[in-house]
C-alpha positions in Angstrom: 116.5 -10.7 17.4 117.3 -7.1 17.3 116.9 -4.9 14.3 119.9 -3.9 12.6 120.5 -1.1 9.9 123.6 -0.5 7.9 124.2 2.7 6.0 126.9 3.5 3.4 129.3 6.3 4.9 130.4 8.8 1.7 132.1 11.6 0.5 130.7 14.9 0.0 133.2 18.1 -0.7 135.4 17.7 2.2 132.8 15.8 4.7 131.2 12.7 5.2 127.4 12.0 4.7 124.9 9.0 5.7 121.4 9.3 5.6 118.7 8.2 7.8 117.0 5.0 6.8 113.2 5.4 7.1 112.4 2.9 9.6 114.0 5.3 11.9 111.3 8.2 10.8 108.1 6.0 10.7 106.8 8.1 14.3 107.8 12.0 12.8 105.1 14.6 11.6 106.8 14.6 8.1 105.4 18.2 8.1 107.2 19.3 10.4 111.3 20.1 10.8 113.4 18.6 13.3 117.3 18.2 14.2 118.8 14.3 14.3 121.2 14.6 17.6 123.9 11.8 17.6 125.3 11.1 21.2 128.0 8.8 21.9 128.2 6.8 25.1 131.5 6.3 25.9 130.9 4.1 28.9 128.6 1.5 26.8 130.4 2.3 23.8 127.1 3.2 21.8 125.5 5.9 19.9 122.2 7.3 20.5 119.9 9.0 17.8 117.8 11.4 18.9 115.0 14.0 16.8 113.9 17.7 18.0 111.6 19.4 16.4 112.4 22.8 15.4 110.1 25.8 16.3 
């Protein structure tokens, strides 16, 4: 069964924020900074999360 996580889309000023649920985070250096990418695959219909760490 896959894992599933549901965030609440909302309003901030004129944009729209979710967070990152921590499940997601559990294999980052919490010390260090990274990016989240979001890349959407429109041939499978799907997006993709990614992290870069910032140097």
């Amino acid at each position: 069964m896959p894992t599933e996580f549901k965030r609440k889309l909302y309003r901030r000023g004129s944009s729209f924020e979710t967070t990152i649920p921590m499940p997601l985070l559990f294999a980052l250096d919490k010390n260090k900074k990274y990016n989240v990418v979001f890349q959407f695959d429109a041939d499978a219909n799907r997006w993709y999360v990614k992290f870069e760490e910032l140097t």
